[in-house]
N, C-alpha and C positions, 0 to 999 in steps of 0.2 A: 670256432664257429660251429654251430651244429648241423649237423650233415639236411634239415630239413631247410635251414636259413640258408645252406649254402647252394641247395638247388634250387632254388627261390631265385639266389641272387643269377645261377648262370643264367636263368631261363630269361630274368630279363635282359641282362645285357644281350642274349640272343636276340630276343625282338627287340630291344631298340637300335641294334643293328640292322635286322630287315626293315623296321619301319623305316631306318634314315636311307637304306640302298631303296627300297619301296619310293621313298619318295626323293633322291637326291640323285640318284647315280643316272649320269648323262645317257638319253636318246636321240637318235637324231632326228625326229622330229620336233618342229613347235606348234603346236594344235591349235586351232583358229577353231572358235564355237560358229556352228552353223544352226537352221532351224529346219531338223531334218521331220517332210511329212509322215503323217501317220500313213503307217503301211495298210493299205486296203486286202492284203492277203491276195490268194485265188480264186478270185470270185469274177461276175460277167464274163467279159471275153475271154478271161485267164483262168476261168474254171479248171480244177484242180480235173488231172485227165491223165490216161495211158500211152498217150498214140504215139510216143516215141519207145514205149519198151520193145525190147526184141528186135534189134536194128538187127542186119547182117553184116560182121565185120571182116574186115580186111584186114590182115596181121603186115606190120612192119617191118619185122625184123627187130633189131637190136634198134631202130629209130623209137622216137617220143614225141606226139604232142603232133598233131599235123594242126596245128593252130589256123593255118588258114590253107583252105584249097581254091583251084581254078579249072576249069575246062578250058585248056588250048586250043585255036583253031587248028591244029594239026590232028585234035578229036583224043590227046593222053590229057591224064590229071596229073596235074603238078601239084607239091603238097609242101610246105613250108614246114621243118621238124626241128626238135629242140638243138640238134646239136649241130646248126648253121646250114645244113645242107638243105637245099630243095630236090625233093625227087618226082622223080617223072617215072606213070603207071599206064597201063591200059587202065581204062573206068572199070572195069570187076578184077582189078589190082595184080593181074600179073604185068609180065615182064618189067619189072621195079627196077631202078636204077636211080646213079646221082646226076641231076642234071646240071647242078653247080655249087660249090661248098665256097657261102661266104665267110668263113672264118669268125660269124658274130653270130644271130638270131635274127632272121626274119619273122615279124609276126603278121604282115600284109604284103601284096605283091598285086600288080596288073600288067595287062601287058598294052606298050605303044602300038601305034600303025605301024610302025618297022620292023613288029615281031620280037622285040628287045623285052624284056620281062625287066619290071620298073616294080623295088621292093623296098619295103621301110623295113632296115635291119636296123634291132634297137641299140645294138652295142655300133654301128660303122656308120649310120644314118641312111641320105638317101643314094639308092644303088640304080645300076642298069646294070642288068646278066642279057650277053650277049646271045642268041641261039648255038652259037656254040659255047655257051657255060661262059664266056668270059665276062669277070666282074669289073667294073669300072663307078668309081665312084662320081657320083651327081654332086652331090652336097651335104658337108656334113656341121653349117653354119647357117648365119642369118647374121651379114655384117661380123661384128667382131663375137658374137653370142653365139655359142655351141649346141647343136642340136643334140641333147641328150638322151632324149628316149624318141626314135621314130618307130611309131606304131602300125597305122594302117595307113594305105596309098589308093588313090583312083586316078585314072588317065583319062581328060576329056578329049572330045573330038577335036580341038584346037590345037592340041598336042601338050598343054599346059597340067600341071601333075600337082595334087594338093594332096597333103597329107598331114598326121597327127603327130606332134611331141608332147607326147603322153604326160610328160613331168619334166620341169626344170629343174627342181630339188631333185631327185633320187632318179641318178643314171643307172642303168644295169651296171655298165662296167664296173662299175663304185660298190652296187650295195646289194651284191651275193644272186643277178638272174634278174629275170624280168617280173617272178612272182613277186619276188620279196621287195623289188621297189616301188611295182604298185601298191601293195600292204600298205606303205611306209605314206606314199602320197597319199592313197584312200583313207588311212589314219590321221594322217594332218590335216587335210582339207585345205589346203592353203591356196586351193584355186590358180596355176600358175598355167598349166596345160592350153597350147595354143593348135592352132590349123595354120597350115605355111601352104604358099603356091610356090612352087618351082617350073621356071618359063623355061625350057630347055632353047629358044631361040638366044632367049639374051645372059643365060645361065645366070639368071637374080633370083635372087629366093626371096619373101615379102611374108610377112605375118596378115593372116587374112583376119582371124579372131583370136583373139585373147581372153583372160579369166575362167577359163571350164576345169571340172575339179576329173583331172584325167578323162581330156578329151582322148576318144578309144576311137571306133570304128568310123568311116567316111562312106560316101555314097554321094552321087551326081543325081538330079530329079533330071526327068525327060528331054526339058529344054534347057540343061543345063547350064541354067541362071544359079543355079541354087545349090546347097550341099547341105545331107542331111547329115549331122556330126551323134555320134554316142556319146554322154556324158556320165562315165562309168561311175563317177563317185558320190552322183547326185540324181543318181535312177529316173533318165528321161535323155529324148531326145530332138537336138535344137534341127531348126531349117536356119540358114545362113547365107545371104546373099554373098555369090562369089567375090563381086564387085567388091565385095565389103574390105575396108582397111586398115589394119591392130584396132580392129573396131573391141572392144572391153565387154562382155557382154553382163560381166555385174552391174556396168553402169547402166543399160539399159542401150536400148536404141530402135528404129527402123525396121535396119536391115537383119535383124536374127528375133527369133518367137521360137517358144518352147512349143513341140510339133505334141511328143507325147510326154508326160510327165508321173511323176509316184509311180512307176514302174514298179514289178514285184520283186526283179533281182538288179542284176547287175549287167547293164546292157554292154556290149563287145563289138563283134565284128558287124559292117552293114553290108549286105552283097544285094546286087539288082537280081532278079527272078526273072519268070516269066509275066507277061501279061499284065507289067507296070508292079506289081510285088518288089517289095525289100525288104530280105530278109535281116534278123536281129536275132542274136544269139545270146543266152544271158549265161557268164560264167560263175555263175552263181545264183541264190535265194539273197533275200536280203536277210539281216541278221538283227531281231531283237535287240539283243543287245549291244550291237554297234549305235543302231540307232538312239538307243536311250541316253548314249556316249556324247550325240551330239554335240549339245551346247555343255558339254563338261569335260573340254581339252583336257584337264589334269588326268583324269580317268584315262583318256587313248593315250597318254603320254604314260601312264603309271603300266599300262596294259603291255606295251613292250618289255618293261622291266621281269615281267614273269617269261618263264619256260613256253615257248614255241608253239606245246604242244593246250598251251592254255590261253593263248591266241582267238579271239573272238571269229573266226575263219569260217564260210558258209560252207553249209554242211552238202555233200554230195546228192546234185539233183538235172535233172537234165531238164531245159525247154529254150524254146526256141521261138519267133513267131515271124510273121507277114503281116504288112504293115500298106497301105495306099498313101498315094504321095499326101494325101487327105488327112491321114494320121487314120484312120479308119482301120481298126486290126481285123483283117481277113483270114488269118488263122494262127493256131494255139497248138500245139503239140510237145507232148512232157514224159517225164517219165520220175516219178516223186520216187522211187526205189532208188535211186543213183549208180542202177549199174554203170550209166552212161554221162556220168557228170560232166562239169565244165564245157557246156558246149558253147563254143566262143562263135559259133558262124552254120551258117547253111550254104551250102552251093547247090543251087539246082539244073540239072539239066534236062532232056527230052523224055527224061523214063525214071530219075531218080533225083531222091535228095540225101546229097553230101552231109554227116552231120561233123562239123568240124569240133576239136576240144584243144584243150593245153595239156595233158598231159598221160594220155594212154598211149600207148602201143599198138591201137590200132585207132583204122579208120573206120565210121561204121555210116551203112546207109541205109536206107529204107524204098519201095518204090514209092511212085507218086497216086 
């Protein structure tokens, strides 16, 4: 054979080697086509803007990721970090410390009327950490069905505690962290993500809503009747009557209405402010070509099959906004540079706002 027929010949059975691992070799996702809106960009309330560069931040230490913060009534910030522990700070972050190490991820946390700090850890589910650190587990079911990703928690005045299971498909403990499972479910879209109430009088857990494509962040409205859910894989966020019952919300119904919708990124954590505000944190931009991906499962299914680093993954950008029970956005603050990416949440208190992320080293804030 001659040396030009013969490099002819390897090169294809090269590529028809990658075409058949391109399109053969097993993912674990199965991509369901959605009919994702056209992205309206930065523009009206979300005008492209600075007011988040130049936070001041708080150094961690050897911690990651303060995913979600609190202000305790005893006036320290508690702060939920990658590697299971929550720590407890003064608010301009000294005196640092563990105030309790769940042995999983917490990526939400509130605290009851008994001072019990009530936390969705997504590898153990739902927890109570005692004021003195001690961990006791609430629920990590629903009947014989396992809670696999608990995401965020709020605590009504009833004492009654709803929170998010991010994904049925793609546990953390399964599929390598909490990043790389939401990937895995925001890639498939398969819609499985529910809201659960946990009665702590009768220790029943109940599915309030079903069908949200990684329901993410929770929030109670004023007369809490209502809960406003993030629906991180479908950029908007639902109002849901508590009352409500494994009410489906693909099918449609009553009791749940999309509040805000076509969001710019990827909405996250929901925290109450001052002055009736809730805040939304978006850990992301939305992605071009995720979107394009939509109604072409094979594409998000073939997209895993490459290098990590070629992962359609939104690019580094910080915002954040305020939002009236009305759906009315009250305010917009960004920072398009990405010093300060992934900000999953705001906490605000009397003189500052908290900007919360997934995964820096520090915490950074700004005054109000």
């Amino acid at each position: 054979m001659k040396p030009i027929a013969l490099i002819a010949g390897i090169l294809g059975i090269v590529v028809a080697a990658l075409a058949a691992y391109l399109s053969l070799w097993p993912v674990p996702v199965q991509a369901v086509a959605w009919a994702a809106p056209a992205a309206p960009g930065y523009v009206g309330p979300h005008a492209a803007n600075t007011r988040l560069a130049n936070l001041t931040l708080i150094a961690l230490g050897s911690e990651s990721g303060p995913e979600h913060v609190v202000l305790g009534r005893d006036g320290k910030l508690y702060a939920a970090v990658a590697s299971g522990k929550v720590l407890r700070m003064n608010p301009d972050g000294s005196t640092q410390e563990v105030f309790a190490d769940t042995g999983g991820r917490v990526l939400g946390f509130d605290f009851d009327a008994a001072g019990n700090l009530i936390a969705a850890d997504a590898i153990k589910g739902l927890l109570s950490v005692a004021p003195d650190g001690k961990v006791t587990l609430l629920t990590d079911q629903v009947g014989a069905d396992p809670i696999r990703y608990a995401d965020a928690v709020v605590v009504a005045r009833n004492g009654r505690i709803y929170f998010s299971d991010a994904s049925r498909r793609f546990a953390p403990a399964r599929w390598g962290g909490t990043f790389e499972a939401a990937v895995l479910d925001i890639l498939e879209q398969s819609a499985t993500s529910r809201i659960l109430e946990y009665d702590p009088a009768t220790r029943a857990t109940r599915v309030v809503v079903t069908g949200l494509s990684f329901g993410n962040g929770v929030a109670l409205s004023s007369d809490e009747q209502s809960l406003f859910v993030a629906e991180t894989g479908r950029y908007r966020v639902w109002k849901v009557a508590v009352a409500a019952k494994d009410l489906d919300v693909s099918r449609g119904g009553a009791q749940a209405s999309v509040l805000l919708d076509n969001l710019p990124g990827y909405p996250d954590n929901l925290m109450r402010g001052a002055d009736g505000r809730i805040w939304l944190g978006f850990s992301g931009p939305r992605s071009e070509k995720v979107d394009a991906m939509a109604g072409k499962p094979f594409l998000r299914e073939l997209t895993l099959r490459l290098p990590r680093a070629l992962w359609p993954l939104p690019k580094p950008y910080g915002h954040v906004i305020a939002f009236e029970e009305s759906g009315r956005i009250v305010a917009d603050l960004q920072d398009p540079s990405g010093s300060y990416p992934q900000t999953t949440g705001v906490t605000e208190t009397a003189d500052r706002l908290f900007i919360q992320n997934l995964h820096l080293k520090v915490l950074g804030w700004k005054p109000k």
